[in-house]
C-alpha positions as CSV (number, residue, x, y, z in Angstrom):
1,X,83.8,75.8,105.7
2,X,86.6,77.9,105.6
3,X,87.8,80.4,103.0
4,X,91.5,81.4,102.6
5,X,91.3,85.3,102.1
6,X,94.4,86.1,99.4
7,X,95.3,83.3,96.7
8,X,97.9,83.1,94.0
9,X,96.9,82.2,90.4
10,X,99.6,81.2,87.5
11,X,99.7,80.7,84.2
12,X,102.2,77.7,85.0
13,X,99.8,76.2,87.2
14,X,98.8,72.5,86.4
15,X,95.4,72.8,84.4
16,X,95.4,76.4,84.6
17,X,94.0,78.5,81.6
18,X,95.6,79.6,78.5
19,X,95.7,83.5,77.8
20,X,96.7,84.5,73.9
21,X,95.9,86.5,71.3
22,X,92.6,85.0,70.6
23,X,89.0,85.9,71.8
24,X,87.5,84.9,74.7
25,X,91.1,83.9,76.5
26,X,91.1,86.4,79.3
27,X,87.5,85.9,80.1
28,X,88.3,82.3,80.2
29,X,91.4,83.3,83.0
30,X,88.8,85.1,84.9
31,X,85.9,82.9,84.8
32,X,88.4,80.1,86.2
33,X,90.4,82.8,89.1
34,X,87.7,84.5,89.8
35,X,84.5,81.9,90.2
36,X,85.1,78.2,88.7
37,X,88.5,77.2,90.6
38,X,90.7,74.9,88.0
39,X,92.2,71.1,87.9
40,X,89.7,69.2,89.8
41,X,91.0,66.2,91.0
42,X,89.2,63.5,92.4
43,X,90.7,62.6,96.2
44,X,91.4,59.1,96.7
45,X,91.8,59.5,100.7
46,X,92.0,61.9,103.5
47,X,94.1,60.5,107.0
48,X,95.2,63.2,109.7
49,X,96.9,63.2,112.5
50,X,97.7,65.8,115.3
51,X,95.4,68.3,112.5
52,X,97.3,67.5,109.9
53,X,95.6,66.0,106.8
54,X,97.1,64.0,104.4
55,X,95.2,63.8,101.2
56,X,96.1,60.8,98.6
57,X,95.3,61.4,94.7
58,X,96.6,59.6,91.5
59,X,100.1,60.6,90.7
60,X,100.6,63.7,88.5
61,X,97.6,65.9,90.5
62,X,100.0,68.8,89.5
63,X,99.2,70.8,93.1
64,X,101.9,72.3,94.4
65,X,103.3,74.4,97.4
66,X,101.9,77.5,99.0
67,X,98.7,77.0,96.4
68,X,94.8,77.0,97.7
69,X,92.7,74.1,96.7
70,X,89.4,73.8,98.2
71,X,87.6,70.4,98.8
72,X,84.3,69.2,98.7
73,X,81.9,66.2,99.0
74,X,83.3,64.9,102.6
75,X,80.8,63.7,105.2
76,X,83.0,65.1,107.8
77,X,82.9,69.0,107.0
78,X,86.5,69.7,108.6
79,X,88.2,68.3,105.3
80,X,85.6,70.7,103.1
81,X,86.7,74.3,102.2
82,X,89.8,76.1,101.2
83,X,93.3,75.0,102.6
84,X,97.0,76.2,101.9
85,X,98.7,73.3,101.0
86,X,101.8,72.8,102.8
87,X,103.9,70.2,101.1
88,X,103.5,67.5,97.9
89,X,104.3,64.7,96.6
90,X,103.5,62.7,93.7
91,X,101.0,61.3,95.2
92,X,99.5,63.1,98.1
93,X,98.8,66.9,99.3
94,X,99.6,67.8,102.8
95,X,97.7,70.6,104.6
96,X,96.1,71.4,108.6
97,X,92.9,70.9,109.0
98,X,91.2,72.1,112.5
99,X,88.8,70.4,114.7
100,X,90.0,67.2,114.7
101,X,87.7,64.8,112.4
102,X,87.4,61.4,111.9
103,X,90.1,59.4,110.1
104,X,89.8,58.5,107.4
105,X,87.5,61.1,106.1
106,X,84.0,59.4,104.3
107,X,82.1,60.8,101.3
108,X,82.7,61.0,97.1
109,X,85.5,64.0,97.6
110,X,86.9,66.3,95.0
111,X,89.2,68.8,94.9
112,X,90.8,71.7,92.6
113,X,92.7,74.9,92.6
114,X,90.6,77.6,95.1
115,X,88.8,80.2,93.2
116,X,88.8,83.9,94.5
117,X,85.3,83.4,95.4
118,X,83.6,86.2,93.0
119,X,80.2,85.9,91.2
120,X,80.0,86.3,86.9
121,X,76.6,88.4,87.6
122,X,76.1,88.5,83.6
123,X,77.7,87.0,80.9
124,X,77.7,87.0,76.7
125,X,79.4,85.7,73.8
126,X,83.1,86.4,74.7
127,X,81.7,88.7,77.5
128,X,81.4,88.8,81.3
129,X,80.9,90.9,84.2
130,X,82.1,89.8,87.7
131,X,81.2,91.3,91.2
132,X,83.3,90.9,94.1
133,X,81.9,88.5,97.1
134,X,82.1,91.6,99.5
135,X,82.7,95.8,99.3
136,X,81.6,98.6,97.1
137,X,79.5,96.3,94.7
138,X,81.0,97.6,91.8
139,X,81.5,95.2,88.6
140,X,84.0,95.0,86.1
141,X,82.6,94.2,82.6
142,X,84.9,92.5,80.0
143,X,84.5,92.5,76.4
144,X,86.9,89.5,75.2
145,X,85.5,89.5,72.0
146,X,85.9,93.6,71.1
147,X,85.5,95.7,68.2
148,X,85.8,99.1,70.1
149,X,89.5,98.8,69.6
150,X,89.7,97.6,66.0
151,X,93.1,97.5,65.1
152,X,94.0,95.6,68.6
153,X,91.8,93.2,67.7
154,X,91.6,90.0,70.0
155,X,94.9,91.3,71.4
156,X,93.1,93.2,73.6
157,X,90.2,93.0,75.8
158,X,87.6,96.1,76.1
159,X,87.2,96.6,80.1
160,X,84.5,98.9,81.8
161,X,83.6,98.9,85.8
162,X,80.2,99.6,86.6
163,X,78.2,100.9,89.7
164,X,75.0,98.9,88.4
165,X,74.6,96.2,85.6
166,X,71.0,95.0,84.5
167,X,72.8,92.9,81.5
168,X,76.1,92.4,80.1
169,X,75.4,95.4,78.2
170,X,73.6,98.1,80.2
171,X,74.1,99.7,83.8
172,X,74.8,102.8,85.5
173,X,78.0,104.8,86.6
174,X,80.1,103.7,84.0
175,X,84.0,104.2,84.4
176,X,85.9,105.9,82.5
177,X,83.7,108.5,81.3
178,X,82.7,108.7,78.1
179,X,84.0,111.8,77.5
180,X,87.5,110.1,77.9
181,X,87.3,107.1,76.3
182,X,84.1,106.2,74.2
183,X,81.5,103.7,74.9
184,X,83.2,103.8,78.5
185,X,86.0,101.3,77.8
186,X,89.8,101.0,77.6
187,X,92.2,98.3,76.7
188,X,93.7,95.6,78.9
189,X,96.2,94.1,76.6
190,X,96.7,90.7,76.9
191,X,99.2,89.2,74.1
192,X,101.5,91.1,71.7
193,X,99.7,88.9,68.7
194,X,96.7,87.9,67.8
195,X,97.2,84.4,67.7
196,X,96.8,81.4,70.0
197,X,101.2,81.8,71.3
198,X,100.0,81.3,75.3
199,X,101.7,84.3,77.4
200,X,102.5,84.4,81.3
201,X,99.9,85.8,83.5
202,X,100.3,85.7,87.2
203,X,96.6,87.1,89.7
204,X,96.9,87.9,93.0
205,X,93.5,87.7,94.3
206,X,91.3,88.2,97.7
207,X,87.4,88.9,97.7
208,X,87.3,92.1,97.0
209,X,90.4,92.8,94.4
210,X,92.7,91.2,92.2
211,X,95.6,92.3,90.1
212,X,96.6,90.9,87.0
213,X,100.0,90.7,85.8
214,X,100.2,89.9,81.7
215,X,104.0,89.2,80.0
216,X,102.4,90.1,76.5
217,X,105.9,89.3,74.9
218,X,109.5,88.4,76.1
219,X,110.2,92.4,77.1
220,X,107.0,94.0,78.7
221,X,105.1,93.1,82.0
222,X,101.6,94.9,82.6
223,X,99.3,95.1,85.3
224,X,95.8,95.4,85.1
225,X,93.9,95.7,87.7
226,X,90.1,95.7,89.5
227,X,88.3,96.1,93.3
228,X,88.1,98.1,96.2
229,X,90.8,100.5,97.4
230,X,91.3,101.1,101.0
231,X,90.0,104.8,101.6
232,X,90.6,107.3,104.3
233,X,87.5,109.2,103.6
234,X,84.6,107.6,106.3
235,X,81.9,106.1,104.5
236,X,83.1,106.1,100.9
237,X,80.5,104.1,99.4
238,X,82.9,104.7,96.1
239,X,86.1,103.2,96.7
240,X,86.3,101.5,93.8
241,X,89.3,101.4,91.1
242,X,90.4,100.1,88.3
243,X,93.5,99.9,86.2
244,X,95.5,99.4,83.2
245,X,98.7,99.0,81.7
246,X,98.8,100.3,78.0
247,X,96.9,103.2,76.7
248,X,98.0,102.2,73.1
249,X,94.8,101.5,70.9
250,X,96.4,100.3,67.8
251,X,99.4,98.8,69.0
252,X,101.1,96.3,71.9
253,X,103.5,99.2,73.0
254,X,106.8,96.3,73.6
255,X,108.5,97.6,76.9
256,X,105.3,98.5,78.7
257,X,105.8,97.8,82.4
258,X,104.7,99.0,85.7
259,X,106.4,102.7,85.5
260,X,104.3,103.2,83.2
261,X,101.6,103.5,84.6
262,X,102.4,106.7,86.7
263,X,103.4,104.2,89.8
264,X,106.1,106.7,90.6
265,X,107.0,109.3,93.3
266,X,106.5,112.3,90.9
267,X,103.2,113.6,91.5
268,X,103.4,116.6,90.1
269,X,104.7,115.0,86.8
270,X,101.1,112.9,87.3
271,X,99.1,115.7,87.9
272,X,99.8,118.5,86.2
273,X,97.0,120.8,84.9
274,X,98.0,120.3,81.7
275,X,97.8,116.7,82.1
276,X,94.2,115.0,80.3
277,X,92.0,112.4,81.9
278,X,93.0,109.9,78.5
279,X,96.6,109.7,80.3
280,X,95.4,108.1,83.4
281,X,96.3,104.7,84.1
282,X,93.5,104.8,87.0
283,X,90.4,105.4,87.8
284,X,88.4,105.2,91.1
285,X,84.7,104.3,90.6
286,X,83.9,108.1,91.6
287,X,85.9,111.3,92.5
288,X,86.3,112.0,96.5
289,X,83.0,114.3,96.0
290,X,80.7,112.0,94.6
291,X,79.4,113.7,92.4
292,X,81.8,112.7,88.9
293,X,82.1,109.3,87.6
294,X,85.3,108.2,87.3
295,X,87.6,110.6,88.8
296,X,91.2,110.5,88.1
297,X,93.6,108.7,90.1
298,X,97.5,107.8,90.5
299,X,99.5,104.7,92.5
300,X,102.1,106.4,93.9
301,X,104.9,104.5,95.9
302,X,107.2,106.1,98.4
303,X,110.8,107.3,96.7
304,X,113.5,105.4,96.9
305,X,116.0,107.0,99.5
306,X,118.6,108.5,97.0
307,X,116.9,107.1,94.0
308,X,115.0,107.8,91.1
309,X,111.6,105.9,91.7
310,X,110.2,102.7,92.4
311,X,113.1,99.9,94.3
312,X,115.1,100.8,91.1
313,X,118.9,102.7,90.7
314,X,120.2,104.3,94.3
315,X,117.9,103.6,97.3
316,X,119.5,101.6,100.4
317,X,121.7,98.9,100.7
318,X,119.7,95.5,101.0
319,X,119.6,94.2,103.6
320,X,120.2,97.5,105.5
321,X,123.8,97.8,107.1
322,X,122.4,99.1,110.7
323,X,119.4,96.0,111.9
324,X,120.0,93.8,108.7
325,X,116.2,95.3,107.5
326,X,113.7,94.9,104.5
327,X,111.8,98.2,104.1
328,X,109.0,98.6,101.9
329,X,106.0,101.2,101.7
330,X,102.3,100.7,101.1
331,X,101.3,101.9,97.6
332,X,99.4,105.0,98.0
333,X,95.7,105.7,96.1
334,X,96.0,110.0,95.2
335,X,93.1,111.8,93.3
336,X,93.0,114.8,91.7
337,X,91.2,117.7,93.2
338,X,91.2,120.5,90.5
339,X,92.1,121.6,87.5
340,X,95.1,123.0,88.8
341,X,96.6,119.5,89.7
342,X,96.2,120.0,93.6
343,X,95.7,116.0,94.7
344,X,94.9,114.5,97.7
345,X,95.6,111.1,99.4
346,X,92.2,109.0,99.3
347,X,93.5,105.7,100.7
348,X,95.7,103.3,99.9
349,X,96.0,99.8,97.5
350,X,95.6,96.7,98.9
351,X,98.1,94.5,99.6
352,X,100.5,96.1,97.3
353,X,104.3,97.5,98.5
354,X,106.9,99.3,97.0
355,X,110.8,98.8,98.3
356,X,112.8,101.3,99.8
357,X,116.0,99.8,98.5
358,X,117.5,99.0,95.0
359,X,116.4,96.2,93.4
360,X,116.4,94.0,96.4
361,X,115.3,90.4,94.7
362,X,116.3,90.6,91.1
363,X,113.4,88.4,89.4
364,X,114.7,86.3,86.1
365,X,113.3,86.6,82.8
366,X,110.1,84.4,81.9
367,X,110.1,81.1,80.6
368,X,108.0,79.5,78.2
369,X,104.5,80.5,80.2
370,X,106.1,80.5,83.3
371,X,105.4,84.5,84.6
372,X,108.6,86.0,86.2
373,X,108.4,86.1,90.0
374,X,110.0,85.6,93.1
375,X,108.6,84.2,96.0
376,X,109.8,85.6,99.5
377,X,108.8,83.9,102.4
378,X,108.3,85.4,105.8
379,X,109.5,88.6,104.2
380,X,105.5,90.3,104.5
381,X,103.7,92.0,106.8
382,X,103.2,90.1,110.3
383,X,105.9,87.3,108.7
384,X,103.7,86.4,105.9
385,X,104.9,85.9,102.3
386,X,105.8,88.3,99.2
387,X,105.7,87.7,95.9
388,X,108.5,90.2,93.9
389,X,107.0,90.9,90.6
390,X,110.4,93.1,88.1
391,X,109.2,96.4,87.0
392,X,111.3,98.6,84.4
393,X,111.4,101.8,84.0
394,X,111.9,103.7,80.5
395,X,115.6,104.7,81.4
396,X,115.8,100.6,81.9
397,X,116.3,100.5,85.5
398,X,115.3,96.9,87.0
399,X,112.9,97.3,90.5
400,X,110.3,95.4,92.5
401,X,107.0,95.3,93.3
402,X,105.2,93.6,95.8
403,X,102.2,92.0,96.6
404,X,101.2,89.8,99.9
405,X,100.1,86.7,99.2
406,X,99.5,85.0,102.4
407,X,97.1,86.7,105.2
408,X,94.4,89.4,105.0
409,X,95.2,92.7,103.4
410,X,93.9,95.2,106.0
């Protein structure tokens, strides 16, 4: 049975979850990305020809283009699994299937949005912890229902990564330290208001990370983030990190985007010695040493040629004048080294990119719960697809970000 290794989730997605300003919303997201899948359907029919499969479902299935489903229940075991569906139409999902299996296919067969494939190891009232299906082994723990963060309230989720969990509550190599944020958990904001208005949220997933993209109101766009980084250092049994996009714990800071969280070219800026663990954005599950929970870490795309920062003002022409190009960098994963602010490269994200050129695919605003994002095709590594996610910077330049969506990140 196969399993398709990177999978978009949105908010816009038929039968997809609701996230608001209400407990136990995010946990809800994540429970259905991460481990459950989402609008199961049952499958009236499955034909193919020449490998391709044609299944037939009762109008209004709501699957569309470029999304996983995974199916189950067929005798034939070519038609179970995960598949990229290829086209739609009211009344039937088209997608390859390999090994060419008896036509019509047999059996009681469902199907439903593909989930990431992740385990909830431990769960609680309005809590969970999840474990990626392969990696480092470290969990994130989410407290949907939080009082850590009073005067956020339910517009906020407390959020912790662990090396170890024996319950929902307790485990070992917490991160961040306590000494930085107490009770070893920080905010992922989620809405503006606590209430049940429904906000955009768009995942980008494979089975060993995922980053979570939250429009808490009409003007900001977060990330938060959780899994294993890519790291240069042999055997890093560590190479865990986690982020997020608001340090405010009182408030919804409106205008809170991507440059925020120190995804820049200015390292020094980021690492400064006089610059406290509570401003990190980042964390990696321990410092290059091992010996230090929590070590303190920065994203850090390459500049833009002739701009100020991340695919915003200056930067090259798009496409570029000489071969008609797209160029765009890997996101790279720095820690710091010292109390002087020396930092080192550790590895770098997965499947994340910044643009060397300004603003190349100018993303529209969101609408309704529909996130904002643009979907390039072909435009990734080895010809796969892109999605453009708009970042803003405090000076209210408009960039890009982007994350590969079809393929392996390696």
């Amino acid at each position: 049975m196969a399993i398709l290794p990177i999978k978009l989730f949105r908010s816009s997605d038929s039968g997809a979850p609701t996230l608001n300003g209400v407990a136990g919303a995010l946990a809800n997201v994540l429970d259905a990305v991460l481990t459950t899948g989402y609008n199961v359907k049952s499958v009236t029919s499955i034909t193919q020809t020449g490998n391709v499969a044609t299944m037939t479902l009762q109008a209004g299935h709501g699957y569309v283009a470029d999304q996983v489903v995974t199916n189950a229940g067929a005798v034939e075991p070519e038609y179970n699994g995960d598949f990229l569906v290829k086209a739609v139409t009211p009344t039937t999902v088209i997608f390859d299937v390999t090994g060419n299996p008896a036509s019509p296919a047999t059996g009681t067969i469902t199907t439903k949005v593909a989930s990431a494939g992740w385990t909830k190891t431990f769960t609680g009232t309005n809590k969970a912890a999840y474990q990626a299906a392969s990696g480092s082994g470290y969990h994130v723990r989410v407290d949907d229902g939080q009082t850590q963060f009073a005067t956020l309230g339910a517009r906020a989720a407390a959020v912790s990564m662990y090396k170890t969990l024996s319950s929902v509550d307790t485990g070992t190599g917490a991160v961040p330290p306590s000494s930085v944020w107490a009770n070893n958990v920080l905010p992922w904001h989620k809405s503006s208001t606590a209430d049940s208005t429904a906000r955009p949220w768009l995942i980008v997933a494979s089975a060993n990370a995922f980053y979570l993209f939250v429009w808490p109101d009409t003007a900001s766009c977060i990330l938060h983030g959780f899994g294993d980084f890519f790291s240069n250092i042999p055997s890093d049994a560590n190479n865990a990190f986690m982020l997020h996009g608001c340090n405010n714990t009182t408030t919804f800071s409106t205008g809170s985007s991507l440059a925020a969280m120190n995804v820049s070219p200015y390292t020094n800026a980021v690492f400064d010695s006089g610059n406290s663990y509570a401003t990190s954005y980042q964390y990696a599950g321990v410092d290059y040493s091992g010996y230090s929970a929590g070590g303190k870490c920065c994203l850090v795309g390459n500049r833009t040629f002739g701009g100020s920062g991340f695919g915003e003002i200056g930067g090259l022409k798009f496409p570029n004048p000489l071969d008609n190009g797209f160029y765009y960098s890997p996101v790279l994963f720095l820690e710091k080294l010292n109390a002087s602010g020396d930092t080192g490269v550790r590895g770098r994200m997965p499947g994340i990119y910044t643009p060397q050129h300004a603003n190349p695919f100018p993303v529209g605003a969101i609408s309704g719960t529909t996130p904002a994002y643009t979907m390039l095709y072909g435009f990734g590594p080895s010809g796969g697809n892109l999605v453009a996610i708009p970042i803003i910077t405090s000076g209210g330049y408009i960039g890009n970000l982007f994350l590969d969506v079809k393929g392996a990140w390696a």
